[in-house]
C-alpha positions in Angstrom: 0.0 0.0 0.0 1.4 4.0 -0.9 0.8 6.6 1.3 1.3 9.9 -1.3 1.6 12.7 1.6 1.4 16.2 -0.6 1.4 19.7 1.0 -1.4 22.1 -0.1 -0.2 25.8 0.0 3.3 24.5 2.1 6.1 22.7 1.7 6.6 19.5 3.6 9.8 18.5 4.9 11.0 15.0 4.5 10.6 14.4 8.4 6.7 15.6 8.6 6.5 13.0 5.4 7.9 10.4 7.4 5.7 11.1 10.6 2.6 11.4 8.5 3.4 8.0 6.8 4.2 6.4 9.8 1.6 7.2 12.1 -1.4 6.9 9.3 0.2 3.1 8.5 0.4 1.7 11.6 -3.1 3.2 12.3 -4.0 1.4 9.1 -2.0 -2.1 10.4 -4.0 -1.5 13.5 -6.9 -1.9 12.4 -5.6 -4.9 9.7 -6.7 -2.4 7.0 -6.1 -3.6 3.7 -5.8 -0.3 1.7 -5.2 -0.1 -2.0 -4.1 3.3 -1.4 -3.9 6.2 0.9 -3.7 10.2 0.2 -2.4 12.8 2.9 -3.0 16.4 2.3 -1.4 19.0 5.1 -2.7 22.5 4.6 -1.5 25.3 7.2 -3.7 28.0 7.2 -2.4 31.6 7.4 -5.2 33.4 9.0 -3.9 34.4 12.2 -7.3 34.6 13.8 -7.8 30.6 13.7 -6.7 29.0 16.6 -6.5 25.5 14.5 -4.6 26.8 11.1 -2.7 23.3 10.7 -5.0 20.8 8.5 -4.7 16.5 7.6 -7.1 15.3 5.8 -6.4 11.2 4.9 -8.5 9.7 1.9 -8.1 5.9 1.4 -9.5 3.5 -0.8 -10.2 0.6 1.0 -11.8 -2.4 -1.6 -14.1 0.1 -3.5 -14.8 2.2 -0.6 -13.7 6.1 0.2 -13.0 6.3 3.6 -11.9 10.3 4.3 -11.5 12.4 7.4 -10.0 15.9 8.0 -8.7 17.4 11.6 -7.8 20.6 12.5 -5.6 21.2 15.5 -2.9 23.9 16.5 0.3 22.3 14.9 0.9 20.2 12.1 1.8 16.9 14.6 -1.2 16.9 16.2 -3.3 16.9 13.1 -1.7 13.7 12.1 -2.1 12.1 15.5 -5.7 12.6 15.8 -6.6 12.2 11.9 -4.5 8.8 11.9 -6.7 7.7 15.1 -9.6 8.7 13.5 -9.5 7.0 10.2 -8.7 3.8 12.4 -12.2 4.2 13.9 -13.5 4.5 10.6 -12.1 1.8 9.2 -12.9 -0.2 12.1 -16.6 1.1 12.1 -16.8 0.3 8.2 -15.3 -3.6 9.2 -17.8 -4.3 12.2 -20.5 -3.0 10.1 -19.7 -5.7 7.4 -19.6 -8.2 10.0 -22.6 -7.5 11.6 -25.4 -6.9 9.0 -28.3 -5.8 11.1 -29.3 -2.6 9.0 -32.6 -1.5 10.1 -32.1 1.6 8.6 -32.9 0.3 4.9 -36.4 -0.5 6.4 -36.9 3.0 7.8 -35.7 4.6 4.6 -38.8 4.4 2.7 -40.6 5.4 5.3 -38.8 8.4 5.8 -38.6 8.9 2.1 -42.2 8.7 1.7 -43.3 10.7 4.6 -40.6 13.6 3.0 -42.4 13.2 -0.5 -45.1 16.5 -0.2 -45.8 17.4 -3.5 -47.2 20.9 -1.8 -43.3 21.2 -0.6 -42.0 21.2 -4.4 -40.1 24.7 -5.1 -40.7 26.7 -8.1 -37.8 25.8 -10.2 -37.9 28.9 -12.6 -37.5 31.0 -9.6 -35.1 28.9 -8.3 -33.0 29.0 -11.3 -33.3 32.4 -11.7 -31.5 32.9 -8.4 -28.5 30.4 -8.7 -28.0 32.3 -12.2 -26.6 35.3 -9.7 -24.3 32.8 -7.5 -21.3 31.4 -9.1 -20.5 27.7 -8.9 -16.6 28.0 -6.5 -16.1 24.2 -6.6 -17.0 21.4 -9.4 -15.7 17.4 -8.9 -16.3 14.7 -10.6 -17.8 11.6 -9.0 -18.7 7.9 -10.1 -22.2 6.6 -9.3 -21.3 3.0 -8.5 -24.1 0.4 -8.6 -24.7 -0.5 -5.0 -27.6 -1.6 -2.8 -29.0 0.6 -0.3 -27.0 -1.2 2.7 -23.6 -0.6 0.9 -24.3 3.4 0.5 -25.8 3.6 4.2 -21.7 2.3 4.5 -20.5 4.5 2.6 -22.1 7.7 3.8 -20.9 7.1 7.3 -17.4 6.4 5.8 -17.2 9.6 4.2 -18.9 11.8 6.9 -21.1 13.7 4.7 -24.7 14.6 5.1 -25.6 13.3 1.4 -24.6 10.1 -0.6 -25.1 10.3 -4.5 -25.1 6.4 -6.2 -27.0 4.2 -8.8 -29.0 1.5 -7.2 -27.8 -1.8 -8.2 -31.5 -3.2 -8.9 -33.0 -0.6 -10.4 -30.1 1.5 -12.1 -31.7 4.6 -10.8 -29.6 7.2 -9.6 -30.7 7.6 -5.7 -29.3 10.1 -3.1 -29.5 8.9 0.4 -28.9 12.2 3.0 -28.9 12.3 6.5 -32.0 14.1 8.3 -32.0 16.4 11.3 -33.1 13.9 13.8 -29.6 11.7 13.1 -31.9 9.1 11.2 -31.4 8.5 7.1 -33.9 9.8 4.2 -34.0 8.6 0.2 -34.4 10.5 -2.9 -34.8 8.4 -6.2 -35.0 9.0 -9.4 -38.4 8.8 -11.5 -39.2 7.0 -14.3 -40.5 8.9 -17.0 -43.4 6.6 -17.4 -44.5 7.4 -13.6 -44.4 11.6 -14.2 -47.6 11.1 -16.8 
């Protein structure tokens, strides 16, 4: 397994490239990881007015899965110590989550997802378009939608530690995006068929 560790708006020295790779890999051996690969980005932030300027943010690819986290802390050092402890418990999460497949949460989602559907809610998309034509799009990335099954992205969303998930069901080939509610429990948008909107 490589561990690419890459400096975003600093230089790193060879011996915080050695500390970053050595405390994210034995996090990873830990946890008996087996990750293709593993990305370290350290950003320093010059604002003088954060009291957490020093940034790690790991991404590694674990067997088709993203698992990413980002810390903030005072120095560099300590931004690798706690993002290398908390990838572990990621990747640990993401392991006894395989092993133990009680999911209720795919039973609730179309619950939730139904009970979200209020056609009354809909917003007026030429007003709506008319108002993002003023705002400027700051940030575009590409992502693949890969066929998975609701378990797998209810995974995957934890893994990554945002609020939305965007994949293709594996059954239906519908492009479905599964987003965490308010109350900590899981909603489901998907996609309509063109024959269902007549």
């Amino acid at each position: 397994m490589s561990i690419i560790v890459t400096g975003r708006k600093m230089p790193v020295t060879d011996a915080l490239r050695q500390y970053a790779e050595e405390k994210i890999g034995n996090s990873l051996k830990a946890v008996d990881a087996d990750a293709i690969s593993c990305e370290v980005v350290l950003m320093k932030e010059k604002n003088p007015a954060n009291p957490l300027p020093a940034s790690c943010e790991v991404t590694c690819r674990i067997k088709g899965r993203i698992v990413r986290v980002e810390e903030n802390e005072e120095d560099m050092y300590a931004a690798i110590d706690v993002a290398a402890a908390k990838i572990a418990r990621q990747i640990r999460k993401y392991k006894s989550r395989l092993v133990d497949k009680r999911v209720r949460a795919t039973e609730k989602i179309t619950d939730y997802a139904a009970e979200d559907a209020h056609p009354e809610s809909e917003l007026d998309l030429d007003r709506l378009m008319d108002e993002l034509s003023d705002d400027e799009v700051v940030r575009r990335k590409n992502v693949e939608f890969t066929p998975m099954t609701e378990e797998e992205a209810l995974v995957q969303i934890d893994l990554l530690g945002h609020d939305f998930f965007v994949y293709t069901d594996r059954d239906t080939n519908k492009v479905c995006v599964l987003y965490r509610r308010d109350d900590g429990s899981y909603g489901l948008l998907t996609q309509n068929d063109v024959d269902e909107e007549a």
